[in-house]
N, C-alpha and C positions, 0 to 999 in steps of 0.2 A: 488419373485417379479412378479406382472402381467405384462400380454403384454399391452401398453400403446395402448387403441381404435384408429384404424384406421380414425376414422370419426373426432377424438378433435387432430388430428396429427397435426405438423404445416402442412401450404401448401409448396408446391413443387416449388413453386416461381409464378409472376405476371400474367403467360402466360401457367400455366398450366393446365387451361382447353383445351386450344387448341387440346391437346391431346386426347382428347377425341371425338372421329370421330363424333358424332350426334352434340356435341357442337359447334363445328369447321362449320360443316358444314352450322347450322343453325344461326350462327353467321357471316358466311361467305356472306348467302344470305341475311340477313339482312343489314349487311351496304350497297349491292347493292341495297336492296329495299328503304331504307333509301338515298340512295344517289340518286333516280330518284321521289323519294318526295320533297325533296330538290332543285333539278332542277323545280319540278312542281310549288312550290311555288316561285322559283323568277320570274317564268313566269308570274304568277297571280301577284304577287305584282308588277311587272313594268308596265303592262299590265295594269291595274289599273290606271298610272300615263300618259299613253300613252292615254285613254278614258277622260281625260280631268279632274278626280276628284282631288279633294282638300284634305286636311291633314285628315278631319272629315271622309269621303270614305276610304284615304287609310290605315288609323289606324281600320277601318271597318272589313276591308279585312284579318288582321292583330286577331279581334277579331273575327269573323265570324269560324276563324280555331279551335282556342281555347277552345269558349264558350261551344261547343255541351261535349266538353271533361268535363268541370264544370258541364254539368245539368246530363250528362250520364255515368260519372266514375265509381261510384258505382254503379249502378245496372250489369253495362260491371265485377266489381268485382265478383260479385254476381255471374253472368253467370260462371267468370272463374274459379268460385269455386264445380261450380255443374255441368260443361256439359263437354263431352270430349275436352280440348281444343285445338286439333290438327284438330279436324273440326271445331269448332269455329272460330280457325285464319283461314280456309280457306275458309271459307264462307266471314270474315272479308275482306280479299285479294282480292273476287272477289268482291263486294263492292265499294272497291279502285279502281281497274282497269276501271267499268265502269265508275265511276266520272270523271277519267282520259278519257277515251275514248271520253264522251261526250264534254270535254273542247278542246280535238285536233278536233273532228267533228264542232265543234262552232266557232276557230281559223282558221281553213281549209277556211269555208264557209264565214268567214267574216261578223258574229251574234253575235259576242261577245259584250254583253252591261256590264254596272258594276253589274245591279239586278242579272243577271246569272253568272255571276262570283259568285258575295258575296255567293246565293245559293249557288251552285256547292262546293266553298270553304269551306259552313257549313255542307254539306251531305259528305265530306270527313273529315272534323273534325268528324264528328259522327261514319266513320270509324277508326278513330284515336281511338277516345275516347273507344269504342269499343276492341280496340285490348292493349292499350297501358299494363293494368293491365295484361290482357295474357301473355304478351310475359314476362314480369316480375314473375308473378306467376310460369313459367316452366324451369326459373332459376335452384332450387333446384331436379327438376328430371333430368338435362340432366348433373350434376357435382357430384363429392361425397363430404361428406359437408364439408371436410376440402379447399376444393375449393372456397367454394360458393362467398367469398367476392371479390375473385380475378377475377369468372367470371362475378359479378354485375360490376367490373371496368373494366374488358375488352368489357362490353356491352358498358359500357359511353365511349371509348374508340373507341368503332364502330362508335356509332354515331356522333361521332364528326371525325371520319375519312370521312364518308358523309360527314357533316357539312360542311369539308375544300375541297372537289373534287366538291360534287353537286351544292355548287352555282355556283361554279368558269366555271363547266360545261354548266350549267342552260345558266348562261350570254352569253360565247362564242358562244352556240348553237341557243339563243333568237336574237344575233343581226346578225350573222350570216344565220339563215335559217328559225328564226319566230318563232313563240306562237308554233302550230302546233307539229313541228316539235318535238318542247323539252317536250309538254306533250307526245306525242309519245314514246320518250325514258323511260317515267314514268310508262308509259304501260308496254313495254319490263321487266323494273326492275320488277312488279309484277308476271310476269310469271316465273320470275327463282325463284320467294319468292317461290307462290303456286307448284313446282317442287320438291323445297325441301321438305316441310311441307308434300308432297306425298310421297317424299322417306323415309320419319319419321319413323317408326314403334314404333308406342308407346305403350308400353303392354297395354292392357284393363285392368281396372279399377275393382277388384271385387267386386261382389253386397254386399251391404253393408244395412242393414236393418234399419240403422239410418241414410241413406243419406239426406241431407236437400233438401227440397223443396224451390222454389224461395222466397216467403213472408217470410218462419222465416230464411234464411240463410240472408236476409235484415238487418230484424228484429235483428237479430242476431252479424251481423256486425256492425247496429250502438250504441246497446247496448254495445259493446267491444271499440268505436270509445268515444263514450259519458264518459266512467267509467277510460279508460288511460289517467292519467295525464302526461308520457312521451310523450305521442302521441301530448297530446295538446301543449306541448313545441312544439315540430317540426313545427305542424304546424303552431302555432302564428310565429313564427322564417321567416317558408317558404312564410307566406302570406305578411308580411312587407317589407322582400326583395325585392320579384316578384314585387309588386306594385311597390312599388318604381322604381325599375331598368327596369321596361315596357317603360320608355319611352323611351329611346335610341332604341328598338326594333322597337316600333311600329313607330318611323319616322325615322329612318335608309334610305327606298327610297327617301324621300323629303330631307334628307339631302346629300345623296348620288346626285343626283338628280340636288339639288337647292343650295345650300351650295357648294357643291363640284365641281358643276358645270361637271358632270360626265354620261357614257350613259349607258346600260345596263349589258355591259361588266362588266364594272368599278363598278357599286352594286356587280355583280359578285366573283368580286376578294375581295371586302371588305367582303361578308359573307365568302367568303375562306378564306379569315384572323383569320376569329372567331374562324373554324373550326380547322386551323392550330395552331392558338395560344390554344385550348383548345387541344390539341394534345399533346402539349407542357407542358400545363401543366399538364396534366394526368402524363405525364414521371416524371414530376417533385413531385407530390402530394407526396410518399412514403418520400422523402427528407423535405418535410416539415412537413408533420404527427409526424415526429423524434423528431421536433421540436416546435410545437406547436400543440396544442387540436384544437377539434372541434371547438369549439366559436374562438380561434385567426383567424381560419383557415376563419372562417364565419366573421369578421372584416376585417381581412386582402382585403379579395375578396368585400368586401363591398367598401373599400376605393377605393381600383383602379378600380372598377367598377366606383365609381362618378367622379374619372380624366380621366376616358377615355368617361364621359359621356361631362362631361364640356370643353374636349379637342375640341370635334365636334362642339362646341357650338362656336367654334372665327374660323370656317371655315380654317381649316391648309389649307398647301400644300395636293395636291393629294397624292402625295407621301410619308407623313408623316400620312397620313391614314390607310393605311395597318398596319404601326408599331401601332399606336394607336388600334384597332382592334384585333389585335393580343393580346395584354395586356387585353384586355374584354374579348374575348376566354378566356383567361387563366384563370382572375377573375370569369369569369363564372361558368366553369369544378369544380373550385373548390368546388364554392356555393350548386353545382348541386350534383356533388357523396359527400361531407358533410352529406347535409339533405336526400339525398336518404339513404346511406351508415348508417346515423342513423336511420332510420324509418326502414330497413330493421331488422337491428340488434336489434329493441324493441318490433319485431311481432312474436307471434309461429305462427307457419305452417298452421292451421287451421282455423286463419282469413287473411293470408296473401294477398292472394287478391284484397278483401274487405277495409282493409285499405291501404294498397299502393292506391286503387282506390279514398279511402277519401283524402289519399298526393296528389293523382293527380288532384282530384277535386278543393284544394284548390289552387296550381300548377298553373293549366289552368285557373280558377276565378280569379285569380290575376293580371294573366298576361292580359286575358278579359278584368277585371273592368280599370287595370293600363294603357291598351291601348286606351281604347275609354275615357274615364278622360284625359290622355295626349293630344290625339288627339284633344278633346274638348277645353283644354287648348292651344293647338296651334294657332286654328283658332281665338284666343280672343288676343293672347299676342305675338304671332308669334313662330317658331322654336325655334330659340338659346336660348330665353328665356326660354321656356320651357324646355329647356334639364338642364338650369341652375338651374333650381328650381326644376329638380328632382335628380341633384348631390346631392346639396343640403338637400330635403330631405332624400336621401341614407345614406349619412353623420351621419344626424341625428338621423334617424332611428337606426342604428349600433352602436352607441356611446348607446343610452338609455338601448338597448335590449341584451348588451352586460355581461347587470347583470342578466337575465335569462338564466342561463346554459342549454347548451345543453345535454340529460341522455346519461351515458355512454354506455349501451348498453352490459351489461359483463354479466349476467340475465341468468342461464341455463333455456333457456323456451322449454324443451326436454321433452314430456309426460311423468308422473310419476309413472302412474298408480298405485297409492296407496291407492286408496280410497277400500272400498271393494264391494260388488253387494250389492244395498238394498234389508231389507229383504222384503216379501210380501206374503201374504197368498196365494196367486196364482197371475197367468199372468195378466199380464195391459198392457191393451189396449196403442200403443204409442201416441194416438191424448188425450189418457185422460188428465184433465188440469183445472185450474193452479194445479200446486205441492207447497206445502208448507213444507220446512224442517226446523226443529226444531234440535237443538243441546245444549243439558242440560249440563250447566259446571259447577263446583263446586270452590269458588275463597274466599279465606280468603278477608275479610276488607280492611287490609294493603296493599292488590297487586291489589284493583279495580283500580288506576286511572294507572297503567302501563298494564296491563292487556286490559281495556278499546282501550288505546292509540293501543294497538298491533291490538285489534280484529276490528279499525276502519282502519286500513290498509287491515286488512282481506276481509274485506268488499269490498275493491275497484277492488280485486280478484274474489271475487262469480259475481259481477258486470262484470267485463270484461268476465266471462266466462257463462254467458248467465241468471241470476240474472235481473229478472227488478224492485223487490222491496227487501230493508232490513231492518232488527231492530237488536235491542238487549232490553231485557226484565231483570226485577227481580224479584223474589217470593216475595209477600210482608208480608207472613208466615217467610221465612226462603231466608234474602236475603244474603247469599252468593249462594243462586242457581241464575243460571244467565243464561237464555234461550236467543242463537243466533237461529234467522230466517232470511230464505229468500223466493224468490218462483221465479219461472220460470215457462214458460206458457207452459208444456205440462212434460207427463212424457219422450218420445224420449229426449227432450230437457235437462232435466237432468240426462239421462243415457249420453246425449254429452258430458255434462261438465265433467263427469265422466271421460274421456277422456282427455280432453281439460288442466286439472292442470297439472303444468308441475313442476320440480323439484323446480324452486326459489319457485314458490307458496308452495309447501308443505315443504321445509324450514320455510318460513311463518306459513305458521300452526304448525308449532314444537314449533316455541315461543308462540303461543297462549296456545298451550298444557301444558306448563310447568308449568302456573298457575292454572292446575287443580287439587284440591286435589282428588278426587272422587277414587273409586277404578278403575283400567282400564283404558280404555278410555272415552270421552263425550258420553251418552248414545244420538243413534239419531234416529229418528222419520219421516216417510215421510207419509203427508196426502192428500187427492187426491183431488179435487173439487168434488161435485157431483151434477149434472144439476138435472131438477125438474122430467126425466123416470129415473131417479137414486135413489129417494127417498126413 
């Protein structure tokens, strides 16, 4: 009997990256960094209500953080696929620090307008967006992988431990000792970030002769992003949600505010609710995983997301706010490690990045477009109504979309390496391009339309791994020859994908194979372009 692989072990329980000193560590400084972001941002958002603007401003403010993370996710993936990212996050860091710095220097002086906010607000999204894919993407080197899920949920776990300290901080500290003061402490949290991130020691990255360049690892990610039909679940899934449930977000201060009749503190403690209730539920997620799937999981949080959206809407008690809040944290966590916790487990390693940056892109544009459409809707029809009509469509949304399953995610996407080296009369150049690969298979009559059926699943495999065009051909001499093509724009680029199949895929090609009578295997052919000094 073999020894059962260390890396497909079960894990060691919820909390067992902790263990692991670099994880710990950098996970430790994160929810402080996270928790003096979090202070930053009630600052700006009350602050915003104190400058005299209106719902259309403060739902502004609300997108101003989000948007740069929609226009900038993916290429920030891109980055975190090809540049060391332990200097990346620290150039990120310091970034952040000075947008902080300039908002305490502008608070201090008594300059603060809303146009410098909203800016200031967007050049820190830009550091958001920037780093958010990062800090996900270094997941998998800082755990061994029978961990990894447990350290993606001890990450949501972080941050919603912020979530529930930093407002609750933000507020005491805002009405307490002023704007100033609490980006200040936002400052501080960056310097114990960028400390850690020094103490890091990441081993260098060996040189690697097929490393991608920025244009085709793009190129390359949204071919992979375009050709996953799991992917496109998630995301249709992620962008209905966020839209919808943005409106409770983006007027959270006006209803805290005007509704609630409440002052900076009192925001304060209600985003400490969120945090605390999604705390709460994180402890609770394993208990309900037990018992229902992904989708109930994603209903369930859909529902009491709209009663706790509609609860705000008939102006409770003060007091009955925090419990209300607290059930939205929860509904939230859930929504949030779901779609993450699925998107993570449909990606191999090699566009991880890249697409978590497209989750996030879609993530942040939703939450965007959801905020400033609510916001818009407010000024027309007033708050309550607005929060009614977006339970409402929650409600809705959930019930229809509840018949698109969400992919399990069980997929060994572990490189296979089985392809073998093409042959070549000699060395090729890696920028030569496009490549054409030809695959001659030999297929009785009776097995084209199941055979067909298999090689068009095949195809959505050559496509995600870096494939920008496909066919499949017949001889019209002797048609049970049946010639599959693709091509890919360079030859590096198909020495990647070489790489890049990972076991389910070559299970996939095993049933294609089976309908080949030929002798061997499918004979295959690789042809080069040749520009007009090639001729």
């Amino acid at each position: 009997m073999t020894a059962p692989d260390p890396a497909k072990a079960a894990p060691a329980g919820s909390f067992a990256p902790l263990r692991q000193t670099t994880f710990a560590v950098l996970w430790a400084a994160t929810v402080l960094g996270n928790t003096g972001s979090f202070m930053r941002d009630v600052a700006s958002s009350w602050l915003v209500t104190d400058l005299g603007a209106g719902p259309a401003a403060v739902s502004l403010i609300q997108a101003a953080g989000t948007l740069p993370v929609f226009l900038l996710a993916i290429p920030a993936g891109v980055l975190s696929d090809i540049l060391d990212r332990r200097r990346f996050l620290i150039a990120v860091q310091l970034l952040l620090a000075s947008v902080s710095i300039t908002l305490m220097a502008l608070s201090y002086l008594g300059l603060m307008t809303v146009s410098s906010l909203v800016a200031l607000t967007f050049v820190g999204g830009i550091g958001a967006a920037l780093m958010a894919p990062t800090w996900q993407a270094i997941v998998p080197e800082l755990v061994a992988a029978r961990d990894l899920k447990s350290a993606v949920a001890l990450n949501s776990l972080g941050i919603n431990i912020a979530r529930s300290i930093g407002p609750a901080m933000g507020g005491l500290l805002l009405a307490s000792f002023g704007a100033a003061t609490t980006y200040g402490m936002d400052v501080a949290s960056y310097v114990i970030v960028i400390a850690a991130l020094l103490w890091w020691r990441r081993p260098a990255g060996a040189g690697d002769v097929l490393s991608e360049q920025f244009l085709g690892a793009f190129r390359a990610g949204l071919r992979y992003a375009r050709a996953s039909r799991d992917l496109h679940i998630v995301l249709l899934r992620a962008a209905v949600f966020f839209v919808c449930s943005s409106a409770v977000w983006a007027l959270l201060p006006l209803v805290a505010r005007n509704l609630l009749g409440g002052d900076a503190g009192f925001y304060g403690i209600l985003l400490g609710a969120v945090g605390a209730g999604a705390i709460l539920g994180a402890l609770a997620l394993p208990r309900l995983r037990a018992r229902l799937d992904a989708d109930g999981l994603m209903l369930g949080a859909a529902m009491v997301t709209a009663l706790a959206t509609a609860s705000l809407a008939f102006a409770p008690p003060q007091w009955a706010a925090p419990v209300i809040l607290l059930l939205l944290g929860a509904a939230w966590i859930t929504a949030l490690t779901t779609l993450n916790g699925t998107a993570q487990a449909i990606l191999p390693n090699w566009v991880r990045g890249r697409a978590l940056a497209v989750y996030l892109t879609v993530f942040n544009g939703a939450m965007a477009l959801g905020s400033l459409g609510w916001g818009t809707v407010a000024e027309a029809i007033g708050v309550p109504a607005t929060l009614l009509a977006g339970a409402a469509s929650l409600i809705l949304a959930a019930l229809l979309l509840h018949r698109v399953k969400l992919p399990v995610g069980e997929a060994d996407l572990v490189p296979s390496n089985h392809w073998p080296e093409p042959l070549t009369a000699g060395p090729v150049e890696h920028d030569r391009g496009p490549v054409l690969i030809l695959i001659e298979y030999r297929v009785a009559q009776e097995n084209r339309a199941p055979f067909l059926h298999m090689l068009t699943r095949l195809s959505q495999e050559r496509r995600r791994d870096g494939a920008y065009a496909w066919g499949v051909t017949e001889d019209a001499a002797d048609p049970e020859c049946v010639m599959e093509w693709f091509m890919v724009e360079s030859w590096a680029e198909h020495l990647r994908q070489h790489r890049r199949v990972s076991h389910a895929d070559a299970d996939l090609q095993g049933g294609v194979l089976r309908f080949h009578m030929g002798p061997g295997t499918p004979a295959v052919r690789h042809f080069l372009g040749l520009g007009a000094g090639q001729a």
